[in-house]
N, C-alpha and C positions, 0 to 999 in steps of 0.2 A: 543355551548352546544350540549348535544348529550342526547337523551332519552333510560334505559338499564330499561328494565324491570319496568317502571313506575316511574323510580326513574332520575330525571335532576339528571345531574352533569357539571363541568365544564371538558377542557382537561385536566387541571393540577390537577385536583381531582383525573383523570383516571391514566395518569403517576404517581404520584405519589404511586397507588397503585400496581407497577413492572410489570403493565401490559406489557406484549416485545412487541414492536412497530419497526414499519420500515416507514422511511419515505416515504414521496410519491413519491419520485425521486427514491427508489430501485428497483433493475431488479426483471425479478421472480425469475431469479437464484438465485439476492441474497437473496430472500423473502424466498426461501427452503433452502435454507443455515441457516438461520435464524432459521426456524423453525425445522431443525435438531437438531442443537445444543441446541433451548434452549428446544425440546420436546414437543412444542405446534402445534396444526394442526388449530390454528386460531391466526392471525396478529391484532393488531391495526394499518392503517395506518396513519400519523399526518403530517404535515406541521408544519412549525413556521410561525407564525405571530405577529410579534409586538415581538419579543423577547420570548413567547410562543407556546410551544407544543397544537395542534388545531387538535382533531380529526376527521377526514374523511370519516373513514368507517372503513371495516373488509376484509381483504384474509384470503379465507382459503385454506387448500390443497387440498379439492372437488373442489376451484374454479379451482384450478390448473392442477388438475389432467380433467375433464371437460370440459373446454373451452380453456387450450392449449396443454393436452399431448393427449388428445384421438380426438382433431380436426388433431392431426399429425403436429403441428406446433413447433417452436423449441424456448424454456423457455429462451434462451439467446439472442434472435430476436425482440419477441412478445413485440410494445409498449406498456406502462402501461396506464392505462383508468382507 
C-alpha cells in the first residue's frame, strides 16, 4: 500500500485509476518515451507481485533531467535504482 495525501490505498486502487505507470524494469529512455506520449512529467513505477500491479514509488522528469542529464550522464546507460 502506498499513502497519497493521507489517504491508504491499494496498487490496484492506483492502476485502476489510468494512472501511466512504467514498470520497474524500464530504461529512462523509455520512462521519457513514456512520459512524451502520454504528456505527464510524473510516473508511477510498479512491479507485479503475486499477479498484481504493486506500487513503488514516482519518476519524474526533474528526477531525470537532475540526476542524469545535468550530472552529463547518458539516459540509455544509467542503471535504474
Amino acid at each position: 500500500m502506498i499513502t497519497i495525501l493521507q489517504t491508504t490505498v491499494t496498487g490496484d486502487e492506483i492502476i485502476n485509476h489510468k494512472l501511466t505507470h512504467v514498470h520497474r524494469e524500464a530504461s529512462l529512455f523509455e520512462v521519457s518515451r513514456v512520459m512524451r506520449k502520454s504528456g505527464r512529467m510524473e510516473l508511477l513505477v510498479t512491479d507485479e507481485v503475486d499477479g498484481k500491479l504493486v506500487p513503488l514509488g514516482l519518476v519524474s522528469a526533474n528526477d531525470i533531467v537532475m540526476h542524469v542529464i545535468a550530472a552529463g550522464l547518458d539516459p540509455t546507460r544509467v542503471d535504474r535504482r
